[in-house]
DSSP file (Angstrom, degrees, kcal/mol; ACC not computed):
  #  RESIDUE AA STRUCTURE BP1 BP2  ACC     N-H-->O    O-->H-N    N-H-->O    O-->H-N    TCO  KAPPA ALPHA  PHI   PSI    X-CA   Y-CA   Z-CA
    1    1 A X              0   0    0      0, 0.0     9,-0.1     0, 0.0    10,-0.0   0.000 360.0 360.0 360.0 -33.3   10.4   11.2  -17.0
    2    2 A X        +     0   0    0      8,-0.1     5,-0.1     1,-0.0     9,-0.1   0.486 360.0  83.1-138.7   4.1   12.1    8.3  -15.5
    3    3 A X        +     0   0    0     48,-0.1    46,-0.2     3,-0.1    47,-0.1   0.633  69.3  89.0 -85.1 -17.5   10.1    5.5  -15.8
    4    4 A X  S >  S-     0   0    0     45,-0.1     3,-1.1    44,-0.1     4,-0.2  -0.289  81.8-105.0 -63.2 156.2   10.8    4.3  -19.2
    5    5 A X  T 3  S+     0   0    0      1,-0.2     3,-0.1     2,-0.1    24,-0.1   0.949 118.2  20.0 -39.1 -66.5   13.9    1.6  -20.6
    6    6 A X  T 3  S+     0   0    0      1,-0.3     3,-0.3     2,-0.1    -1,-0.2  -0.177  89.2  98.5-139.9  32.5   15.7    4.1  -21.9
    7    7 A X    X>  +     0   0    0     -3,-1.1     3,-1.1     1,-0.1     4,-0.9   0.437  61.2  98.0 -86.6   7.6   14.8    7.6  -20.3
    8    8 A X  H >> S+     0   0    0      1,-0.3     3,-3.2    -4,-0.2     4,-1.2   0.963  74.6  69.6 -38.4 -57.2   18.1    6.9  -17.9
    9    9 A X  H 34 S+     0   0    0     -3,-0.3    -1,-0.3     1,-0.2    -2,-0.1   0.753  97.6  49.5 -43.2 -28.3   19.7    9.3  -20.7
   10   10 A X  H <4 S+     0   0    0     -3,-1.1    -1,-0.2     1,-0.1    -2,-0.2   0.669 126.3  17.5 -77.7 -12.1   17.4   12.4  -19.3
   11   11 A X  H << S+     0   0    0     -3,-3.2     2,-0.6    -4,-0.9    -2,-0.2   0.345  96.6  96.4-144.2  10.3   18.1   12.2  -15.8
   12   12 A X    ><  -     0   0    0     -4,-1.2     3,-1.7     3,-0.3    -1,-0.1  -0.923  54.7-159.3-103.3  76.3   21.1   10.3  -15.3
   13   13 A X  T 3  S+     0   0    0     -2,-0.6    21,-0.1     1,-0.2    -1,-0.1   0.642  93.6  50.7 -30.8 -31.8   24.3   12.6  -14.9
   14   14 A X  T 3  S+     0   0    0     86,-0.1    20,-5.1    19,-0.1     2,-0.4   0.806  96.6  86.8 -90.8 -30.8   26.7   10.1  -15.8
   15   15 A X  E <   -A   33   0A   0     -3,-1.7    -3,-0.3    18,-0.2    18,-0.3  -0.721  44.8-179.0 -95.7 137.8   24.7    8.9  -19.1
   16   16 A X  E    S-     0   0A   0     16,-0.9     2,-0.2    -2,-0.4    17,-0.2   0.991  70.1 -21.5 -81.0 -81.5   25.2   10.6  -22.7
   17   17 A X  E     -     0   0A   0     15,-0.5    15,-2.0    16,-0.1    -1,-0.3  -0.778  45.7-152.1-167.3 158.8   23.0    8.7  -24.3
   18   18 A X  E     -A   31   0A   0     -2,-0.2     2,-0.3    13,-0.2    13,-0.2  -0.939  11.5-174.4-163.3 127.6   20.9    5.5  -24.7
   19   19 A X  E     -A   30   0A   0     11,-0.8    11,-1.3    -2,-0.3     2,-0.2  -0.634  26.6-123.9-127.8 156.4   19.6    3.9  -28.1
   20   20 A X  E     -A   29   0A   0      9,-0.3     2,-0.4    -2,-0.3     9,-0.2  -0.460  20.9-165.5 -27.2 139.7   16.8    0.4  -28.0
   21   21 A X  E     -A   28   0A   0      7,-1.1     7,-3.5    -2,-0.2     2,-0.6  -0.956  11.0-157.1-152.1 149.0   17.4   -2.6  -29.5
   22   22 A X  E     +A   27   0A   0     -2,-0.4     5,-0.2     5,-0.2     2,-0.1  -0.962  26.0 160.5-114.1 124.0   15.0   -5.5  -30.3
   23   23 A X        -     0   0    0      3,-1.7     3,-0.3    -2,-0.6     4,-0.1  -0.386  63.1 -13.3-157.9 100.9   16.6   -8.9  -30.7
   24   24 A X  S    S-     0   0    0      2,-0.1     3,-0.1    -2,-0.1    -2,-0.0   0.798 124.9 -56.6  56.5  65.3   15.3  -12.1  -30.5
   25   25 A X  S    S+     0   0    0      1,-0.3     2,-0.1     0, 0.0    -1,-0.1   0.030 116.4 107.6  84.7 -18.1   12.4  -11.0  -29.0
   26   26 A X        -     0   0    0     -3,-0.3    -3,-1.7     1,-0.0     2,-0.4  -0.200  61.4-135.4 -59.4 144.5   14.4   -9.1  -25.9
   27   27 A X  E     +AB  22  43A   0     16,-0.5    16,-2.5    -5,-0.2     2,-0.4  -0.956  29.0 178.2-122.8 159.2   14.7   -5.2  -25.6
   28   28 A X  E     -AB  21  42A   0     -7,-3.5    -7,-1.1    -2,-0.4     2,-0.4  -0.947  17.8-144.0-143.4 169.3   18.2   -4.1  -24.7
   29   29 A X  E     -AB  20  41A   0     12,-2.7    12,-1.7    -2,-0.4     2,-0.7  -0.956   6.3-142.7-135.3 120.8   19.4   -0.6  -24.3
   30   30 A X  E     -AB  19  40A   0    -11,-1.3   -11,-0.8    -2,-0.4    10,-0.2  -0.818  18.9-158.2 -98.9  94.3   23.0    0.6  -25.2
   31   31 A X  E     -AB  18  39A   0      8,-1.4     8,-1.0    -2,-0.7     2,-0.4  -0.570   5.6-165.6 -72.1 134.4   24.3    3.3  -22.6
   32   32 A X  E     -     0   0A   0    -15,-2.0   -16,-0.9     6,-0.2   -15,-0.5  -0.867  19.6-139.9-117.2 145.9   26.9    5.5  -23.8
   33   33 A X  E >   -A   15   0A   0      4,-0.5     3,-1.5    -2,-0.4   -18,-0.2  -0.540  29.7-105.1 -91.7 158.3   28.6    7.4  -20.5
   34   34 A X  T 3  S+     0   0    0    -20,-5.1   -19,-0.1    -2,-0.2   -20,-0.0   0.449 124.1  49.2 -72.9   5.2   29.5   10.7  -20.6
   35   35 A X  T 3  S-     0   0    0    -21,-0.3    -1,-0.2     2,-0.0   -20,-0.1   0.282 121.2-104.2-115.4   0.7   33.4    9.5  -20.9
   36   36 A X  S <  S+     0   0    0     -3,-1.5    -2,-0.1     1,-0.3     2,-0.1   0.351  76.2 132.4  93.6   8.0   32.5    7.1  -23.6
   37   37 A X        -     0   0    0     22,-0.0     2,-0.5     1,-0.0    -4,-0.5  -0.314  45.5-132.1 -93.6 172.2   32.4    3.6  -22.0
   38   38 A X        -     0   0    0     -6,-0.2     2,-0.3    -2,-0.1    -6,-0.2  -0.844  19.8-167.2-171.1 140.4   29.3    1.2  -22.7
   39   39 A X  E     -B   31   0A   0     -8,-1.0    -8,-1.4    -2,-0.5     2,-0.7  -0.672   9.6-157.7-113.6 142.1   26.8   -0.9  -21.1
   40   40 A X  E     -BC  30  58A   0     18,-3.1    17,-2.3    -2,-0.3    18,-0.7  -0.847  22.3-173.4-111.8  97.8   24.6   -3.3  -23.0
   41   41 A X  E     -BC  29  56A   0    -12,-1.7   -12,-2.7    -2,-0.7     2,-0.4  -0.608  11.6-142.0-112.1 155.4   21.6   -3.9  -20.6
   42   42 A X  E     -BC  28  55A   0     13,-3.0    13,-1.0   -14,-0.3     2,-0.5  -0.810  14.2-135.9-132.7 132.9   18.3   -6.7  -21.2
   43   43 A X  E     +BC  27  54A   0    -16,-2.5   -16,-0.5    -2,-0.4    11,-0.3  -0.782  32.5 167.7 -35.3 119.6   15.4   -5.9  -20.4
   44   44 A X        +     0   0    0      9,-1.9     2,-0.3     1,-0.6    10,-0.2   0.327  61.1   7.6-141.6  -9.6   14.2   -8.9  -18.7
   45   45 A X        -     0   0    0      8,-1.4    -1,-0.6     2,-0.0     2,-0.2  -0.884  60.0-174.7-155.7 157.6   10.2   -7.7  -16.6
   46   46 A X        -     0   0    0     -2,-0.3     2,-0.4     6,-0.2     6,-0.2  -0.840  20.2-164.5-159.5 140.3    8.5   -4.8  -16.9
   47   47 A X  B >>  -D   51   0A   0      4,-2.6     3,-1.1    -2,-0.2     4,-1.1  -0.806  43.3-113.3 -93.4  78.3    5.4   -3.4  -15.2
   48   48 A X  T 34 S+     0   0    0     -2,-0.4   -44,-0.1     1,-0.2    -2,-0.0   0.354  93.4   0.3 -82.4 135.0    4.3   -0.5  -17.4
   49   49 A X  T 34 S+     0   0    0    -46,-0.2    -1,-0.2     1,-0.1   -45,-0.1   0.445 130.8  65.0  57.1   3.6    4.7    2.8  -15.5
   50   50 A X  T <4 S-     0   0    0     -3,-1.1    22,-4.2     1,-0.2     2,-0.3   0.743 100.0 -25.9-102.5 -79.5    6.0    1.2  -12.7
   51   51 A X  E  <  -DE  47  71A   0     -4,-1.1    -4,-2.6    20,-0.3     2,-0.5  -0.983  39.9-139.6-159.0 161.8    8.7   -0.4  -12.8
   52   52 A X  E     - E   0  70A   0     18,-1.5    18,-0.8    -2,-0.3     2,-0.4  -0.854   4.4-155.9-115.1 105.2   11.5   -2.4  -14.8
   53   53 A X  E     + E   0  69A   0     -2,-0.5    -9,-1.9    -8,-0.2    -8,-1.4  -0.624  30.2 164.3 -51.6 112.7   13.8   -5.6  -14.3
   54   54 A X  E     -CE  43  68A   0     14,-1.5    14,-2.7    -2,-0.4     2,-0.3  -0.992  29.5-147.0-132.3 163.1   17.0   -5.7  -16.3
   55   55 A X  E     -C   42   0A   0    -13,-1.0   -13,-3.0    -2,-0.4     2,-0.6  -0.869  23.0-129.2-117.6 151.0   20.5   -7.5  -16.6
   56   56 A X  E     -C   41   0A   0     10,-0.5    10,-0.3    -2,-0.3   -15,-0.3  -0.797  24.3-176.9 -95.1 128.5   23.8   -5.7  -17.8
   57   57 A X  E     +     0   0A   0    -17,-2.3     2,-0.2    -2,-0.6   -16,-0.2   0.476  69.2  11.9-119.6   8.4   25.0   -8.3  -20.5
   58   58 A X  E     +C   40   0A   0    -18,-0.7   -18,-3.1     0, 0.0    -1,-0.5  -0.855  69.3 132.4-152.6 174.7   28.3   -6.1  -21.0
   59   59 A X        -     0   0    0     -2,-0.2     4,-0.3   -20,-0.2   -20,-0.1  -0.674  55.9-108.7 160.6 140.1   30.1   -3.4  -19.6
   60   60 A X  S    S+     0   0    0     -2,-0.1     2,-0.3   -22,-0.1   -21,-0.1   0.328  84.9  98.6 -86.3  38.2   33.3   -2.5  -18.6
   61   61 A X  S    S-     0   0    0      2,-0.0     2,-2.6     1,-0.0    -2,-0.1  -0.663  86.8-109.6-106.0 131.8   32.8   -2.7  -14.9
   62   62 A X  S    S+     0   0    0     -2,-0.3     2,-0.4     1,-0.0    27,-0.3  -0.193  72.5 134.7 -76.8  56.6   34.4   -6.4  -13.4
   63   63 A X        -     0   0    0     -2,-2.6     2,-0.3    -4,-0.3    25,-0.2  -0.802  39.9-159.3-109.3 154.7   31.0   -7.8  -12.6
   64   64 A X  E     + F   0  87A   0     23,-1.4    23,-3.2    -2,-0.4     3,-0.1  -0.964  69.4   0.7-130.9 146.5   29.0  -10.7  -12.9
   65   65 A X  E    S+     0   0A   0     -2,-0.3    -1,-0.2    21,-0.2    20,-0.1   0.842  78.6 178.7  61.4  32.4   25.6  -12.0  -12.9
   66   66 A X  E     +     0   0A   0    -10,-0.3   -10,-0.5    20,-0.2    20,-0.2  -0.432   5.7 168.2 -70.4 138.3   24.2   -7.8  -12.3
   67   67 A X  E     + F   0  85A   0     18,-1.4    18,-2.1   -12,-0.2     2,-0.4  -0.709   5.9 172.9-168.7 134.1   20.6   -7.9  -12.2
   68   68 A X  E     -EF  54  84A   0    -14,-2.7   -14,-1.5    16,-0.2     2,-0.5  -0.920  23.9-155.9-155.1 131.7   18.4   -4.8  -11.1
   69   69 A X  E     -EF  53  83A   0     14,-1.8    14,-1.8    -2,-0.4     2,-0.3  -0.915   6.0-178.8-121.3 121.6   15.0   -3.2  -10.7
   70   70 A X  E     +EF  52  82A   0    -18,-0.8   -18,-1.5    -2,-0.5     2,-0.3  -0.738  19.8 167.0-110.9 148.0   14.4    0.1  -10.6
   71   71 A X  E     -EF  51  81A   0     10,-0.7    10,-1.1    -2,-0.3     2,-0.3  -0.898  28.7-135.6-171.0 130.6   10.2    0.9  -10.0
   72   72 A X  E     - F   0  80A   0    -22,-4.2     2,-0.3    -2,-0.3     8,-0.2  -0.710  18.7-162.2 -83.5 150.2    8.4    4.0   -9.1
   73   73 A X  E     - F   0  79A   0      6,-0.9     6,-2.6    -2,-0.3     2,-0.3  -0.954  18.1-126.0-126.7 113.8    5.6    3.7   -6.5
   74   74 A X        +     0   0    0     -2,-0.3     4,-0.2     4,-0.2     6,-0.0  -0.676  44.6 148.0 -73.2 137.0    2.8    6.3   -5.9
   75   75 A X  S    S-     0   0    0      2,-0.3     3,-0.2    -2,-0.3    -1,-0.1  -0.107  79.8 -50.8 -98.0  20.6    2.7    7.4   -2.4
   76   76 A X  S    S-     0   0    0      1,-0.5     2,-0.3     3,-0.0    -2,-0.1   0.492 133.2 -10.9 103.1  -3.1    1.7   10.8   -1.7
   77   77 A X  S    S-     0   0    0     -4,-0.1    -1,-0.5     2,-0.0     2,-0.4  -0.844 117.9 -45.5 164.1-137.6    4.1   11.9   -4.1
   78   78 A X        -     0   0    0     -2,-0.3     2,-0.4    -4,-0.2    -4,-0.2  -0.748  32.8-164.1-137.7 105.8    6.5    9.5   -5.4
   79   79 A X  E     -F   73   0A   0     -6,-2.6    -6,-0.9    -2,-0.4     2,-0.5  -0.569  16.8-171.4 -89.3 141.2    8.9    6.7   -4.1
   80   80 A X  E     -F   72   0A   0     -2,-0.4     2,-0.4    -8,-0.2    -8,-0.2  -0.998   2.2-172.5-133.7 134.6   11.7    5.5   -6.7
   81   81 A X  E     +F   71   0A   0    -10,-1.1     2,-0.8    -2,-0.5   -10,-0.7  -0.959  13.2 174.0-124.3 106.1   13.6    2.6   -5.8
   82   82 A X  E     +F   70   0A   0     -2,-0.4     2,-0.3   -12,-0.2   -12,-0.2  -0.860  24.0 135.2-128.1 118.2   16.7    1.3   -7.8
   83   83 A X  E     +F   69   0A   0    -14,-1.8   -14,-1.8    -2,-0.8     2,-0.3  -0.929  17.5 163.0-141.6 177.5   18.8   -1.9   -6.1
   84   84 A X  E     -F   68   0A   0    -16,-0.3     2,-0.3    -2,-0.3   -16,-0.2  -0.968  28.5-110.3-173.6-169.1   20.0   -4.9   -7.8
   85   85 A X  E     +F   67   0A   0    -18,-2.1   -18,-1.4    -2,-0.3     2,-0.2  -0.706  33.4 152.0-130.0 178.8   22.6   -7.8   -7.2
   86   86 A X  E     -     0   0A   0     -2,-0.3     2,-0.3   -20,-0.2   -21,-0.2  -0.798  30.0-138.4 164.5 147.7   25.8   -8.8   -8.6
   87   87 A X  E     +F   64   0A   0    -23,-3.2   -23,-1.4    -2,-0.2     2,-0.2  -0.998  29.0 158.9-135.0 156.3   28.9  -10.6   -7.7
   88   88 A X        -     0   0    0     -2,-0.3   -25,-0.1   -25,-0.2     6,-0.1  -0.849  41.2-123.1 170.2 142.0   32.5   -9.3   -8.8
   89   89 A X  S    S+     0   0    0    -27,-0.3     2,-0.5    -2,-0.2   -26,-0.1  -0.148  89.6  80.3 -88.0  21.8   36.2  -10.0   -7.3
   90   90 A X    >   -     0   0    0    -28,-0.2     3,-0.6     1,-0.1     4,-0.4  -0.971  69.6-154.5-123.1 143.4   36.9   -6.7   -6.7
   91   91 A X  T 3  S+     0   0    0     -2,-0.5     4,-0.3     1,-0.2    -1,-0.1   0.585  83.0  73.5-116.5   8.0   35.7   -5.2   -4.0
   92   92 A X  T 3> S+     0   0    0      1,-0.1     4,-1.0     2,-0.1    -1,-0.2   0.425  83.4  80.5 -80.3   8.6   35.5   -1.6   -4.9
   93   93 A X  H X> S+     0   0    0     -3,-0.6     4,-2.8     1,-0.2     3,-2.5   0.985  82.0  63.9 -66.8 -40.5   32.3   -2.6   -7.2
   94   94 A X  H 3> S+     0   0    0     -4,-0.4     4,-1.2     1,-0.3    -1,-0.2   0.879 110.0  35.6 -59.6 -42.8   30.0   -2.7   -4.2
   95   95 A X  H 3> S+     0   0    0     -4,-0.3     4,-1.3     1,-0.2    -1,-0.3   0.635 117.1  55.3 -95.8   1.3   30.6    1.3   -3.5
   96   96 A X  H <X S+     0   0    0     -3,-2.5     4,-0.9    -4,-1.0    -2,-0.2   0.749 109.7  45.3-100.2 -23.1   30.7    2.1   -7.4
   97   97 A X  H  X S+     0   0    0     -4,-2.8     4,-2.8     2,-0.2     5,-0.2   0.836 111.2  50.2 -65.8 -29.5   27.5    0.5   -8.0
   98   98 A X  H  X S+     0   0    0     -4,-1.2     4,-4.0    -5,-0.4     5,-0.3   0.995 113.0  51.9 -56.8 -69.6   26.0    2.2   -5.0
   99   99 A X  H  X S+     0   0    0     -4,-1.3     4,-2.0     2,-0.2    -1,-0.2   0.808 107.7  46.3 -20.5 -54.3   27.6    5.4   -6.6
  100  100 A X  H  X S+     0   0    0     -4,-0.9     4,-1.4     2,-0.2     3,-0.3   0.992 116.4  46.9 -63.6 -62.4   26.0    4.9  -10.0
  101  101 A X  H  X S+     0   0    0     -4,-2.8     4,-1.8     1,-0.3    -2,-0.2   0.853 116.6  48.8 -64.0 -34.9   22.2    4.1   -8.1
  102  102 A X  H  X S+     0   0    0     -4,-4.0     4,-2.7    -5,-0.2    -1,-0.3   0.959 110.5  46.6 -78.5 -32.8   22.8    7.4   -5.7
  103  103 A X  H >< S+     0   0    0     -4,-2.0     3,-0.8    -3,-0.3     5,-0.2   0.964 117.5  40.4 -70.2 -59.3   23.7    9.8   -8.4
  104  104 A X  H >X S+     0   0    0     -4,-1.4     3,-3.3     1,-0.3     4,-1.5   0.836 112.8  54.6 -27.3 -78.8   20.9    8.9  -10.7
  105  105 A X  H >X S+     0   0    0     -4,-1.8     4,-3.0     1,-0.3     3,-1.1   0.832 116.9  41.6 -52.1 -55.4   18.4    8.7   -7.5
  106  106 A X  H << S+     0   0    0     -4,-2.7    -1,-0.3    -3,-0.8    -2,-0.2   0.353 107.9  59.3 -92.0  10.1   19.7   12.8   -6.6
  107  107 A X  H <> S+     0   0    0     -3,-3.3     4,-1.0    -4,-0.2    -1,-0.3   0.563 107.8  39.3-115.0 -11.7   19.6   13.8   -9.7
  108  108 A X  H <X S+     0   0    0     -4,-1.5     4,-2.0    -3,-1.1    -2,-0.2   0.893 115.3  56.9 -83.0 -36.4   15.6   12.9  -10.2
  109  109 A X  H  X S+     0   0    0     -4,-3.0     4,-1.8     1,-0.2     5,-0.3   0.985 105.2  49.6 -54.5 -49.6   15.1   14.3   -6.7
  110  110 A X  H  > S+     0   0    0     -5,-0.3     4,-1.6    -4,-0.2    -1,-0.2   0.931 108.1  53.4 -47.5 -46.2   16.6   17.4   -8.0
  111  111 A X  H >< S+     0   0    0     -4,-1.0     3,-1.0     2,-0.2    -2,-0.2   0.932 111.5  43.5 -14.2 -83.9   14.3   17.4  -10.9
  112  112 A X  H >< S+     0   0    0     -4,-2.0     3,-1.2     1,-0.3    -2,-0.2   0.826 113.9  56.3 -56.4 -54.5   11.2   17.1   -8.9
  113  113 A X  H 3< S+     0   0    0     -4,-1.8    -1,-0.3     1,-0.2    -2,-0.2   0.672  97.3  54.3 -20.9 -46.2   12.6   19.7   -6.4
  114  114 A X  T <<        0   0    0     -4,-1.6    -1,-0.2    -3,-1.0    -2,-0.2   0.462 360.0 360.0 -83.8   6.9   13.2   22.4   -8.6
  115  115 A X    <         0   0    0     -3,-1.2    -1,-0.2    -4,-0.2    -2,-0.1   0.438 360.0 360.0 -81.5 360.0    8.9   22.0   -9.8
């Protein structure tokens, strides 16, 4: 459900929709929000079924250098972990990334909850 590039679109609240692209040898993923804005994200590691490295290489959010791994872990169940870095002159990014990584995080715990 959540371990794929470009399943974000199934469990994400915030994301409409999310298309693949291959280009010069990269996979990238084009997030459409539900409010119409769009992030162009790289694929840059991937563990298969585990977990995935990527950088946002646009987006209209005033950051720079973003780069983030989200990676599932068996435990007993399941641990999901999504952090990344970034640096940006504004200083409301810091709680609007957090924001993006908590709603996504509570809306697969809700998922699994309702099973």
């Amino acid at each position: 459900m959540a371990g794929d590039f470009c399943d974000i679109d199934d469990w994400h609240p915030a994301i409409a929709d999310c298309a693949l692209k291959a280009k010069d040898g990269a996979l990238y993923r084009i997030l459409t929000t539900v409010d119409g804005a769009e992030f162009v994200e790289k694929r840059i590691a991937v563990e298969a079924g585990q977990s995935y490295t990527y950088t946002i290489e646009s987006s209209p959010l005033s950051i720079e250098k973003y780069t983030a791994t989200f990676s599932i872990e068996s435990l007993n169940g399941s641990l999901i972990s999504w952090s990344g870095s970034f640096s940006s002159d504004d200083p409301s990014m810091e709680a609007a990334i957090a924001g993006i990584y908590e709603s996504g995080l509570s809306a697969i715990e809700n998922v699994f909850a309702d099973r």
